[in-house]
C-alpha positions, 0 to 999 in steps of 0.5 A: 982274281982282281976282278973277282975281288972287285965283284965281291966288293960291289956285292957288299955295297950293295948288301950293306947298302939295302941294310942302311935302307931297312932302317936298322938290324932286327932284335930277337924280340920281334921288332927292330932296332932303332937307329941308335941301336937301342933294342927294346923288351917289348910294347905289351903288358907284362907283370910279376910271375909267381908259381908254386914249385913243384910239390912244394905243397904236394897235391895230396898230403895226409892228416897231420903230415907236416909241409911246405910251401915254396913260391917262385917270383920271376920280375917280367916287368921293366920296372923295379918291382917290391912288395910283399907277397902272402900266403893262405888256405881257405879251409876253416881253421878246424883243420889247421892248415895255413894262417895267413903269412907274409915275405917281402921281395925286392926284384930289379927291372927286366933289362937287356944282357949281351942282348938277351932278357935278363929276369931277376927272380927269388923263390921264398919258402913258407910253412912248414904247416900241417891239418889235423882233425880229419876224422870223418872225411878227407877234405880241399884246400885251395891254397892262394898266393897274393902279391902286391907290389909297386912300379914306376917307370917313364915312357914315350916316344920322340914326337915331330911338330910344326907349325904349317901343315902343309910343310914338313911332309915327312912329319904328318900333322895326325899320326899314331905312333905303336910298337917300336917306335913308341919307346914304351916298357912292358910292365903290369900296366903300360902305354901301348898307343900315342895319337897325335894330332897337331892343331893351328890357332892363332897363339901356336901349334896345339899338340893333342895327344891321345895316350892309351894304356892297357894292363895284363889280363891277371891282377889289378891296381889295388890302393890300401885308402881310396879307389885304385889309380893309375898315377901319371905325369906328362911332359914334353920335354922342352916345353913343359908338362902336359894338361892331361883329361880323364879318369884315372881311376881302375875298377876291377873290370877295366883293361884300358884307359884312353887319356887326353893331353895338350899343349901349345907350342909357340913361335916354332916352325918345326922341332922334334921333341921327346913325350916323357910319361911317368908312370907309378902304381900298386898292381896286385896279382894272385895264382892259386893250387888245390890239394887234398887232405887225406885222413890217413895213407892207405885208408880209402875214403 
């Protein structure tokens, strides 16, 4: 029996041994954990999800027949989010319908609880309306559902520098740092993509770093006076911020940005320190249903 025991206790050190060596347990959202057992919600783009509920409005509805209209908003985004969000028909005003109207929301952060997503949401009720003067045909609505809203978030990850290239091998003097190890949030528009690059010059080490972001493939940064941007600040924690290059501008069509910073790092043989990207924005994002108006229940057209 006592050498049983002993076995089994060998085994376990073993196994234990093989779990330190894998740097971590792994979380339930694809990746792993890091070494202070931090797990994150992910490195994609991610943004406010908004439907209609179930008929509410209903995909047919007759002449003068009054509805609603019920909107259900689920934060998907690692950052507070509030704004406001409008509803509206496209049939001519001939027929009644919808006239444009706004609510305002207020969503907490997707965060963690007791290891799982947590998603804020709310739904919000509209109306009631209803159409009228469908004499001669029935007729389409398509129905829109636009949000706007902000969010401000800080990311980025823990970055080695030094001086000698030829030393410290463990911390390569290029390196691209994605996923996990990027400590990056998922939100509308977020960074997905750090390349460093440590450069020698006779006043220090420059830092050069390449930082990518990408948005969701829905909606867009929207700005009420001047063009849509992205607003960002860089700092490496230690040494200051960041002299950042590139348009930060987002034209309808753009899905990723790539902007360059430096610094320099003096009077240092090696030190890690932390990239802190602070990000602010206004994302607008919209979802649409069609019904159809009948002039009568029971009457074909």
């Amino acid at each position: 029996m006592n050498k049983l025991i002993l076995l089994f206790l060998a085994i376990l050190v073993v196994l234990t041994g093989c779990a330190s060596q894998q740097g971590g347990s792994l979380n339930p959202f694809g990746g792993s954990s890091s070494s202070s057992g931090v797990q994150s919600l992910g490195s994609n783009p991610a943004e406010l999800q908004m439907q209609f509920v179930q008929e509410q409005p209903p995909s047919t509805i007759y002449n003068d027949q009054e509805f609603t209209i019920m909107m259900e908003l689920t934060n998907k985004a690692e950052c507070d989010v509030k704004g406001d969000i409008c509803v509206f028909g496209t049939l001519t005003n001939h027929f009644g319908g919808l006239d444009e109207s706004c609510q305002s929301f207020d969503l907490r952060k997707l965060s963690l609880l007791a290891g799982k997503p947590d998603q804020d949401s709310t739904s919000l009720l509209f109306g009631p309306y209803y159409y009228t003067n469908l004499l001669d045909r029935d007729q389409t609505d398509t129905i829109k559902s636009r949000a706007t809203y902000s969010c401000q978030f800080s990311a980025g990850p823990q970055i080695c520098i030094k001086e000698n290239p030829r030393e410290y091998p463990d911390c390569p003097s290029v390196e691209t740092i994605k996923g996990s190890k990027l400590n990056t949030k998922p939100a509308p528009v977020t960074l997905t993509q750090v390349v460093k690059r440590l450069i020698p010059t006779s006043s220090g080490t420059k830092v050069n770093l390449e930082l990518t972001f990408k948005k969701v493939n829905s909606g867009s940064l929207v700005d009420e006076n001047e063009e849509p941007k992205l607003n960002l600040n860089a700092e490496l924690i230690g040494f200051g911020s960041l002299t950042c290059l590139g348009d930060l501008t987002w034209k309808q069509e753009d899905t990723e940005k790539v902007i360059n910073c430096h610094t320099i790092v003096s009077d240092t043989e090696y030190v890690e320190s932390i990239l802190n990207v602070d990000l602010s924005y206004i994302y607008q994002s919209e979802t649409a249903k069609t019904i159809t108006i009948k002039r009568e229940e029971g009457v074909i057209s």
